[in-house]
C-alpha positions as CSV (number, residue, x, y, z in Angstrom):
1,X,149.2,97.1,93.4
2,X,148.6,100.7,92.2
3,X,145.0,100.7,90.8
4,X,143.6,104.4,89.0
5,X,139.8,105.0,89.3
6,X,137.9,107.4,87.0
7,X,135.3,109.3,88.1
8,X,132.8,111.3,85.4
9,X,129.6,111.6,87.4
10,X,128.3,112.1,90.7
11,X,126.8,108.7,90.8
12,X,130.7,107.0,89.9
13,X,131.6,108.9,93.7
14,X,129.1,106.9,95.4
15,X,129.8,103.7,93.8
16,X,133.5,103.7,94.7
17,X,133.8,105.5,98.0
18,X,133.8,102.6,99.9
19,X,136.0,100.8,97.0
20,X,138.4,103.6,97.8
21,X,139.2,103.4,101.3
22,X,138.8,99.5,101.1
23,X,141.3,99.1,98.7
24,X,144.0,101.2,100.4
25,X,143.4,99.8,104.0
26,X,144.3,96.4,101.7
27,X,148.1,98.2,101.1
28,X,147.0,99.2,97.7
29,X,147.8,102.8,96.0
30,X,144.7,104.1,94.3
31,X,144.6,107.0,92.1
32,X,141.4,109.0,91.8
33,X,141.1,111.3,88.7
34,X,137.7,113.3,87.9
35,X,136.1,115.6,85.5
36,X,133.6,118.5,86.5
37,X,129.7,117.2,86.5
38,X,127.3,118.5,88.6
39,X,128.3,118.1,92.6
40,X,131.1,115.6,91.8
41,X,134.0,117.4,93.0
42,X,131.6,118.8,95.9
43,X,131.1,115.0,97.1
44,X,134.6,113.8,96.6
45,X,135.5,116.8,98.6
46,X,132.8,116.2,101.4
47,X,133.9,112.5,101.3
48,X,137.6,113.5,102.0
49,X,139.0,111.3,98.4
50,X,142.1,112.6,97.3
51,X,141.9,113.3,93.5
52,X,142.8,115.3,90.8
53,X,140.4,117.0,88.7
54,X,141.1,116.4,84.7
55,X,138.4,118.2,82.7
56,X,135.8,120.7,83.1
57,X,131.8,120.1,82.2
58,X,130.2,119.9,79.4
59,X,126.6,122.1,78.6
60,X,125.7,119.6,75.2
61,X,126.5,116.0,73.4
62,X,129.3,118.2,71.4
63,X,130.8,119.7,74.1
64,X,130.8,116.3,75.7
65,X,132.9,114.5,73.3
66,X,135.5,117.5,73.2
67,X,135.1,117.1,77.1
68,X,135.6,113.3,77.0
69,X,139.0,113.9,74.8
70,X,140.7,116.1,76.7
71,X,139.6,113.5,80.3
72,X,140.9,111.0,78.2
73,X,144.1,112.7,77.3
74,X,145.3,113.9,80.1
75,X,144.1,110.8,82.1
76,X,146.9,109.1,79.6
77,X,149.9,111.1,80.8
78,X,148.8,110.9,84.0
79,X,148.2,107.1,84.2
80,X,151.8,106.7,82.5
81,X,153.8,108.4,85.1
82,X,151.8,105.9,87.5
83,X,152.2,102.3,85.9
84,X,148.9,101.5,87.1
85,X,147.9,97.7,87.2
86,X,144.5,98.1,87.5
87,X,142.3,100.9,85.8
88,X,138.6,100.4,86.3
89,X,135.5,102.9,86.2
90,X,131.6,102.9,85.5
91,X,131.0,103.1,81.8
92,X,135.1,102.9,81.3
93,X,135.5,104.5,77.8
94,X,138.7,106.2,79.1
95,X,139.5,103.2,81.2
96,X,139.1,100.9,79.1
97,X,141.4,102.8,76.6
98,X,144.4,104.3,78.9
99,X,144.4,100.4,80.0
100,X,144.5,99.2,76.9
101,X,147.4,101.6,76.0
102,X,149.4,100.9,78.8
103,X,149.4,97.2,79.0
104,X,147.5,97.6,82.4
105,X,143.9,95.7,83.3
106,X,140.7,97.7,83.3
107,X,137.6,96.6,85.3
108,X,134.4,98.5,84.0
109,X,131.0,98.2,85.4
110,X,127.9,99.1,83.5
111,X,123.9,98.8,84.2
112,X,123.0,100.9,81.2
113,X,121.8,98.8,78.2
114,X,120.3,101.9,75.7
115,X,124.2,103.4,76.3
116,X,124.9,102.3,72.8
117,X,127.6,104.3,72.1
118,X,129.3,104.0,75.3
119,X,129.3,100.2,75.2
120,X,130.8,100.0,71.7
121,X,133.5,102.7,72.6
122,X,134.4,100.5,76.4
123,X,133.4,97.0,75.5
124,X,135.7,96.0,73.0
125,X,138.3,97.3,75.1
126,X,138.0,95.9,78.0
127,X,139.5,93.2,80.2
128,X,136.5,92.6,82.2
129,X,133.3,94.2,82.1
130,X,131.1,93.6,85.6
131,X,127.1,93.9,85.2
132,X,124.4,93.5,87.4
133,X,122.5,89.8,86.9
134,X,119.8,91.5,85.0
135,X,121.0,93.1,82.7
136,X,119.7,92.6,79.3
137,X,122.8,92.5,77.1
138,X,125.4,89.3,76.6
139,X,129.0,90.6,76.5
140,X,130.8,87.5,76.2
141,X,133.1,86.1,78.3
142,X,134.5,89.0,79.9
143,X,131.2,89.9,81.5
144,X,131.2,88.9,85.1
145,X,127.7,89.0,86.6
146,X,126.8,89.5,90.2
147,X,123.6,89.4,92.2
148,X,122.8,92.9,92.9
149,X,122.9,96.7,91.6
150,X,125.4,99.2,91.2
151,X,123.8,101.6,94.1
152,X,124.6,98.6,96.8
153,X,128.1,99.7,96.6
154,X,127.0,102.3,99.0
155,X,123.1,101.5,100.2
156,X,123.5,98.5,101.4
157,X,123.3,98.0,105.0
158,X,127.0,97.6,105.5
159,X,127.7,100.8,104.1
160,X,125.2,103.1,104.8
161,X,123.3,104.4,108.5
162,X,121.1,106.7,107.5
163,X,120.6,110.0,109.6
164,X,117.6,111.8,110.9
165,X,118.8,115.1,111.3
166,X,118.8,115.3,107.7
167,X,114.6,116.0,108.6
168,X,115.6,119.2,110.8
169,X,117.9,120.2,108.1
170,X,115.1,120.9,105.3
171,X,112.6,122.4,108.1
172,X,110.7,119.1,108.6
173,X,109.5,116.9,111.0
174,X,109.3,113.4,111.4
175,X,105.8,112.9,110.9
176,X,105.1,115.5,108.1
177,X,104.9,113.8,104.8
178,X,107.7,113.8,102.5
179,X,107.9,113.7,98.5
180,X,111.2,114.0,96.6
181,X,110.9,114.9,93.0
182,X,114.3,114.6,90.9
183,X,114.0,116.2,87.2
184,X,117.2,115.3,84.3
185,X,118.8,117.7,82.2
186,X,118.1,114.9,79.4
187,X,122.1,115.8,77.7
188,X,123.5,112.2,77.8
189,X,124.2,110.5,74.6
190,X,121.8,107.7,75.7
191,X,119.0,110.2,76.2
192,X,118.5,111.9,72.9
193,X,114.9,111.4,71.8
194,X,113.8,110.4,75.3
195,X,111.8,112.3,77.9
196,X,109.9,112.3,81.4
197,X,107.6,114.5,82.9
198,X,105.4,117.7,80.8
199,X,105.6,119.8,83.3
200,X,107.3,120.1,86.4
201,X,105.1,122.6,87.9
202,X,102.2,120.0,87.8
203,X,104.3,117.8,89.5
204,X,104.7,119.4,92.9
205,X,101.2,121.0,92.3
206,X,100.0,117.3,92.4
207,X,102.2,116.1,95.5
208,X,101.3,119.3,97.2
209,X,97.2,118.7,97.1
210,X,98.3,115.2,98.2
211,X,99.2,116.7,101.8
212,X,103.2,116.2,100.4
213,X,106.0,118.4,101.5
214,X,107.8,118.5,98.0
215,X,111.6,119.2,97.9
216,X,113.6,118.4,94.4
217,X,116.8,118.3,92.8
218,X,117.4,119.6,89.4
219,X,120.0,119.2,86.9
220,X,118.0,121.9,85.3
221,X,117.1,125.5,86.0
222,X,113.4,125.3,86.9
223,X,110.8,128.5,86.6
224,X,111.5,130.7,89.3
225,X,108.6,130.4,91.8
226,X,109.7,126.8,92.1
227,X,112.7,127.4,93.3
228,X,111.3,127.1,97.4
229,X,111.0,123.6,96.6
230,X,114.7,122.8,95.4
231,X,117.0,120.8,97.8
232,X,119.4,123.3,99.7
233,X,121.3,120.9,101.9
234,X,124.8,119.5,101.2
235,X,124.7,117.0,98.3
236,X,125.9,114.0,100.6
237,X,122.4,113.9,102.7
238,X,120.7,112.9,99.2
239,X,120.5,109.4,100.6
240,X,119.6,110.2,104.4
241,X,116.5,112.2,102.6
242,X,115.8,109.5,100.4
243,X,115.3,106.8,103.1
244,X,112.8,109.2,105.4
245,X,110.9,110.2,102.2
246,X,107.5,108.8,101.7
247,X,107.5,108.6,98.3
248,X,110.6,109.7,94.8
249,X,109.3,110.8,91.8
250,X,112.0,111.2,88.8
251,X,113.0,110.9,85.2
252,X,116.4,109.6,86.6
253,X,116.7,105.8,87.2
254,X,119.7,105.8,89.6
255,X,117.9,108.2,92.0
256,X,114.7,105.9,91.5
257,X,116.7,103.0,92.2
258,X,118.3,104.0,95.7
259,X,114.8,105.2,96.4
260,X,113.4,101.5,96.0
261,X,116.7,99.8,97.5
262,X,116.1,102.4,100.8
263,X,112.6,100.2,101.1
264,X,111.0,104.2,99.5
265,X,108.6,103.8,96.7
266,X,110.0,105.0,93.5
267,X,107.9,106.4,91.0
268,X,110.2,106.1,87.7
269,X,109.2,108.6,84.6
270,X,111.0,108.3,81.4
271,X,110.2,106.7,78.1
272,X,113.4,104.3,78.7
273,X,113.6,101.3,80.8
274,X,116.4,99.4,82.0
275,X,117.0,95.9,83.1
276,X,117.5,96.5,86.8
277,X,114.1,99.2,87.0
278,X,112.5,96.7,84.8
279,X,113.8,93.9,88.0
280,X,113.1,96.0,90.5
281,X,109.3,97.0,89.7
282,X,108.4,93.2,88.7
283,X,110.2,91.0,91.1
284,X,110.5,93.2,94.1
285,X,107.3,96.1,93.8
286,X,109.4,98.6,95.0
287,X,109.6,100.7,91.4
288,X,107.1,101.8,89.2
289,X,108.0,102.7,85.4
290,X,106.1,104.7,83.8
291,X,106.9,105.3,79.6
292,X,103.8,105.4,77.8
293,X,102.5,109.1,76.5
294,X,100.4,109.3,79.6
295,X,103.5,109.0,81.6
296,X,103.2,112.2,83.5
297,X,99.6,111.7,84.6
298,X,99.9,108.1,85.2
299,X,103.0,108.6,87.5
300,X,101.6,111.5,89.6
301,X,98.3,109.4,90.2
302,X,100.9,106.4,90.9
303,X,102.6,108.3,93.7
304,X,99.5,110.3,94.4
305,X,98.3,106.2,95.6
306,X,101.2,105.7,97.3
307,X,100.8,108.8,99.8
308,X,97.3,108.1,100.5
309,X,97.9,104.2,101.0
310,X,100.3,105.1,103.8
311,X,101.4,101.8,104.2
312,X,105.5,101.4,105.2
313,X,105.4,98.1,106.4
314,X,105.0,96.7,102.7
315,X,107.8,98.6,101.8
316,X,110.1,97.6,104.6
317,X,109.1,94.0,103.9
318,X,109.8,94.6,100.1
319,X,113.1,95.9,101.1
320,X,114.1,93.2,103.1
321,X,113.9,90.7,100.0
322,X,115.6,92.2,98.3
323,X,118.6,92.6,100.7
324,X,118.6,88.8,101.6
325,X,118.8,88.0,97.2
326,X,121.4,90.7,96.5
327,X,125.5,91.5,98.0
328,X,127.1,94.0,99.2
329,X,128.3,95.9,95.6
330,X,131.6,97.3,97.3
331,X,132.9,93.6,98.1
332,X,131.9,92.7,94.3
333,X,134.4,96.1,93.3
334,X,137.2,95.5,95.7
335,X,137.3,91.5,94.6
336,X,137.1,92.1,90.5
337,X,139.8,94.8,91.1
338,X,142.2,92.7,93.0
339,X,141.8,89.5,91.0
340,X,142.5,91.7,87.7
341,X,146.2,90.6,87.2
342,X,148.6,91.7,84.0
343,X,148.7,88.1,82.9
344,X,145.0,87.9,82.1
345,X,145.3,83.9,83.3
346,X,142.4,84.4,85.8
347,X,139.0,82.8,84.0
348,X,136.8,86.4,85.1
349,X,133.7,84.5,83.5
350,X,133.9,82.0,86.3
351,X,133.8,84.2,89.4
352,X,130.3,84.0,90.9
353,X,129.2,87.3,93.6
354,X,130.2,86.8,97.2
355,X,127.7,84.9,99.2
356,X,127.3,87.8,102.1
């Protein structure tokens, strides 16, 4: 089967990594194609995935849809000289189209409700569109739920060791206190109107007096005396930091969420919610939202709590319940991709998540 995977983010590396070399051991030929955005081509580099780069970046929501075009495009005429039989991505508004046009299946996975514009571009579309259990949206009978979120694909147990070194590699030690602090460039169509923290300064300020080492990343150029603090290792020892850290504060909700599924405490700042943070702060205590107008105070006193309660064993315990109600992500890919056939006679509403 010759299957074509679309990559348009960092985040769309991680989930399908695994996906990749899984799929290929299986006898399949998979095509990766990317677009420039932020480390992507660095990580699918670092992670050895062949692929070809389609598009450059994009600086604004008008110079993302001239972006998005030209992906989509060139993706065509590349997808056309493959015959693919399976296209599948996250989000999928390419995917979903190139299939679409070339009589092939697409498999897109989504988490994002407030992506309004994305979901009526992919959705309609769409062979099958695979969403975590809670999400809050009904897409019919294409949608195929599954008991777990998107950043299992590469956190879960099975997939990921993380590595201590990753302490020596930023200057710290074991037992020094760690606080990682991630701040959004707020340019996705889904974030107009929407916002996080006042003042970034303030927040390693905060963390700091708390007895915090504070390292960030930034998809935003930060005032200059901050610029000690930002993250200088290689972008594929995100997670290793993530797991050792004490506590991750952020506006993003992916970063947030592998902080929680690492068994970190994740303080979440931004004036949206989703259906998996919403899950993950209420069900397993592992996140903690905050939207309000008094977001950024109330979040730094939330993580401020968090360092002084010192307490990792709730955490790990947290962690562990969540792992024993959730799958392994990757499996859930590799399955929905090899049970997409051109006849369209598989029921996809009826395929429950694996059991492991």
């Amino acid at each position: 089967m010759r299957v074509v995977v679309t990559i348009q983010h960092p985040g769309h590396v991680h989930f399908f990594k695994h996906a990749v070399s899984e799929l290929e051991a299986r006898g399949h030929e998979v095509y990766v194609f990317a677009r420039e955005n932020e480390v992507t081509v660095d990580l699918l580099e670092c992670y050895g995935i062949d692929h070809e780069v389609l598009a450059g970046g994009s600086n604004s929501l008008l110079s993302l849809a001239a972006v998005q075009a030209t992906y989509e495009t060139r993706l065509l005429r590349r997808a056309r000289r493959i015959d693919p039989d399976v296209i599948t991505a996250i989000g999928g508004v390419a995917a979903a189209h190139v299939a679409a046009a070339l009589d092939a299946k697409s498999v897109v996975f989504y988490d994002t409700e407030h992506a309004t514009l994305i979901k009526k571009l992919a959705y309609p579309f769409a062979d099958v569109v695979c969403t975590p259990a809670c999400y809050r949206g009904d897409v019919g009978s294409k949608q195929v739920r599954y008991p777990g979120y998107h950043e299992l694909a590469y956190l879960h147990p099975n997939r990921f060791d993380p590595d201590p070194s990753v302490l020596e590699a930023v200057g710290l030690e074991p037992e020094d206190t760690l606080a990682v602090a991630r701040f959004s460039s707020w340019d996705s169509s889904h974030d107009v109107g929407q916002g996080g923290f006042d003042d970034p300064r303030d927040v390693v300020a905060c963390l700091e007096e708390a007895g915090a080492h504070v390292l960030f990343t930034s998809e935003i150029d930060l005032p200059p005396d901050l610029e000690d603090h930002r993250l200088a290792t290689s972008p594929d020892r995100m997670h290793d930091l993530l797991y050792y850290a004490d506590v991750v504060v952020g506006e993003g909700a992916t970063t947030a969420a592998e902080a929680a599924l690492l068994g970190t405490p994740a303080v979440y700042v931004n004036s949206l919610s989703l259906g998996y943070t919403t899950e993950l702060e209420e069900r397993y205590g592992l996140l903690f939202n905050f939207h309000g107008d008094d977001r950024h105070q109330a979040g730094l006193e939330k993580a401020v709590s968090i360092l002084e309660a010192d307490d990792p064993t709730t955490w790990e315990r947290r962690r562990d319940r969540v792992l024993a109600e959730t799958v392994d992500v990757t499996d859930v890919v590799v399955r929905e991709v090899e049970t997409a056939p051109r006849d369209g006679s598989l029921d996809r509403a009826s395929l429950t998540a694996n059991p492991s």
